[in-house]
C-alpha positions as CSV (number, residue, x, y, z in Angstrom):
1,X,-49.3,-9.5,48.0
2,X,-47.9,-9.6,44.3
3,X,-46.5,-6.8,42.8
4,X,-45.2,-6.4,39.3
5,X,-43.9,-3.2,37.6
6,X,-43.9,-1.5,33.7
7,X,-42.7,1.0,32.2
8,X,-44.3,3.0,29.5
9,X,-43.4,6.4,27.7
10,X,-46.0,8.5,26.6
11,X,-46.0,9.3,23.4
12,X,-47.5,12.6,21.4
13,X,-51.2,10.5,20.5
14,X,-51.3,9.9,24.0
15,X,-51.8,13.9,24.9
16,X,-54.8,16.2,24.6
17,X,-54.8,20.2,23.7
18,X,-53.5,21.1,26.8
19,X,-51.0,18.6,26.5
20,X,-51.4,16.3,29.1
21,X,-52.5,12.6,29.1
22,X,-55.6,12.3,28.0
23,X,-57.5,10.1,30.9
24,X,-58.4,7.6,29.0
25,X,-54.8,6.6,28.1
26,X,-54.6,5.5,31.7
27,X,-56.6,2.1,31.0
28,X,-54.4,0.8,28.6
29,X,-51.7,1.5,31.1
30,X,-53.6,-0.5,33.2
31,X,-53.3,-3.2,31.1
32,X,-49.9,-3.3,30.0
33,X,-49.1,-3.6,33.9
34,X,-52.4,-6.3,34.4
35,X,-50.6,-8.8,31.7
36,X,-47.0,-8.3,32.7
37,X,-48.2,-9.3,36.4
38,X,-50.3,-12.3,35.1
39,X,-47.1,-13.4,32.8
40,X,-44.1,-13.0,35.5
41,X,-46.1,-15.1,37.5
42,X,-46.7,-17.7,34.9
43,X,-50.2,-17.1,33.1
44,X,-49.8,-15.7,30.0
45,X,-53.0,-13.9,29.3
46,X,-52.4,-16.1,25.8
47,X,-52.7,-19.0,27.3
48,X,-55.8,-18.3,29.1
49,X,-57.5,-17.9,25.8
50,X,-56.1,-20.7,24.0
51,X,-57.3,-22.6,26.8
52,X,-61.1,-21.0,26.6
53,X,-60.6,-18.2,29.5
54,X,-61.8,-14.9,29.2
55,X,-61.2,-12.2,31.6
56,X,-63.7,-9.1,30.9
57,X,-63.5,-6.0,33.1
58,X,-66.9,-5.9,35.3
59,X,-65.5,-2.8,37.5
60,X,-62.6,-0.2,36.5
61,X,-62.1,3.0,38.6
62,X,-59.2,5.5,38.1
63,X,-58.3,8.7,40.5
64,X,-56.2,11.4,38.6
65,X,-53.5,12.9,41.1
66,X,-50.5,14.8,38.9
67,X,-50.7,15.2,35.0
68,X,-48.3,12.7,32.8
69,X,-47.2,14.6,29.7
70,X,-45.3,13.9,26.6
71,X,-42.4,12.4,26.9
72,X,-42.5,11.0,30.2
73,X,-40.9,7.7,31.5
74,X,-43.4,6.4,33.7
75,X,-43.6,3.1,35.9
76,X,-47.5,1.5,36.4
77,X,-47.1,-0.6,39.7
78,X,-49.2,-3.7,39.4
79,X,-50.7,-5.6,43.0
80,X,-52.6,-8.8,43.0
81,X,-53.6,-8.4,46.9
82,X,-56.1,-11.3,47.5
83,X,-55.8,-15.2,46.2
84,X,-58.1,-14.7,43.0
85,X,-61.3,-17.4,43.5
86,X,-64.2,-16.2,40.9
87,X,-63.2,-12.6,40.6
88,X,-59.6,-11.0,40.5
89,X,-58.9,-7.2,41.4
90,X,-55.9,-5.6,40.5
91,X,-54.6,-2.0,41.9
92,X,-52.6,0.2,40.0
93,X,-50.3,3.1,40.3
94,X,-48.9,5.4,37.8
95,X,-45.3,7.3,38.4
96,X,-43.4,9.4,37.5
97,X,-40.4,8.6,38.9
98,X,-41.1,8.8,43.1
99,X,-44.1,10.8,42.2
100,X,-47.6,9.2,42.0
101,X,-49.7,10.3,39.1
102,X,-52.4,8.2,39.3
103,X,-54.3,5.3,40.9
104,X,-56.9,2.5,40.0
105,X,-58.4,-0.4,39.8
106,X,-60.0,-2.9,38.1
107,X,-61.9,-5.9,38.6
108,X,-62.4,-9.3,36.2
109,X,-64.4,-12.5,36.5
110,X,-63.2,-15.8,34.7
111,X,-65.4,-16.7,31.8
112,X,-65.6,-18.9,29.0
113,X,-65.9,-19.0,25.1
114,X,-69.9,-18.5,25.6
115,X,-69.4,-15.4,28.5
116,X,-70.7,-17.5,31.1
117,X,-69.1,-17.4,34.5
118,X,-66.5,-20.0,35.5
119,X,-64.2,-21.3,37.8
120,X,-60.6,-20.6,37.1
121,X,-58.7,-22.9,35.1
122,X,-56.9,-25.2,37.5
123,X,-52.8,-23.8,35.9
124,X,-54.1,-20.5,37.5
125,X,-55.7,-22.0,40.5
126,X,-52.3,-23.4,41.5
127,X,-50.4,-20.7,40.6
128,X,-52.4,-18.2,42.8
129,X,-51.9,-20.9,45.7
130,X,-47.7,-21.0,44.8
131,X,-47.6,-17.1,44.6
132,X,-50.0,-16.3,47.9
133,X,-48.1,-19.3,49.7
């Protein structure tokens, strides 16, 4: 397992009337701790795209535990559980300090310029097999 973590603090656009997070600030979140994972272990998400690679979302899912609000300092804990082959899931957490706020998930599939399915490119083959070694 691969774990990665970021830090974000919400800021005042981030909160609704009630002043909370709004829930769809979460996915963004998400992806803030998706590329920081893919780049500490050596695929930029940059690269991927300069080298054809897309990596669309086919399946996102997000459980709301504790509300985030203004201000807040809080860590999104990134896990690449399974060697990636044509699809990779992620799994996410959202705290506040010890406290968990939130969790989720996402799945993406390796495509190219044209949106049709591919392999992955062979720098992020053998950097799956270094980090799940």
């Amino acid at each position: 397992m691969i774990e990665s973590r970021s830090q974000v603090t919400v800021r005042y656009a981030e909160t609704d009337m009630m002043g909370v997070v709004y829930h769809g600030n979460y996915l963004p979140w998400f992806e803030v701790g998706r590329t920081t994972l893919l780049k500490e272990l050596g695929l930029a998400y940059r690269q991927l795209e300069e080298e054809g690679y897309r990596l669309p979302v086919l399946e996102v899912a997000a459980k709301y535990l504790r509300p985030a609000v203004y201000d807040d300092t809080l860590t999104i804990v990134t896990r690449l559980k399974e060697k990636p082959l044509l699809r990779i899931r992620l799994e996410y957490e959202v705290r506040r300090e010890h406290e968990l706020l939130a969790t989720g998930h996402t799945v993406h599939a390796f495509i190219d310029r044209e949106g049709r399915p591919v392999r992955p490119p062979a720098s992020a083959v053998a950097v799956f097999a270094r980090a799940f070694r």
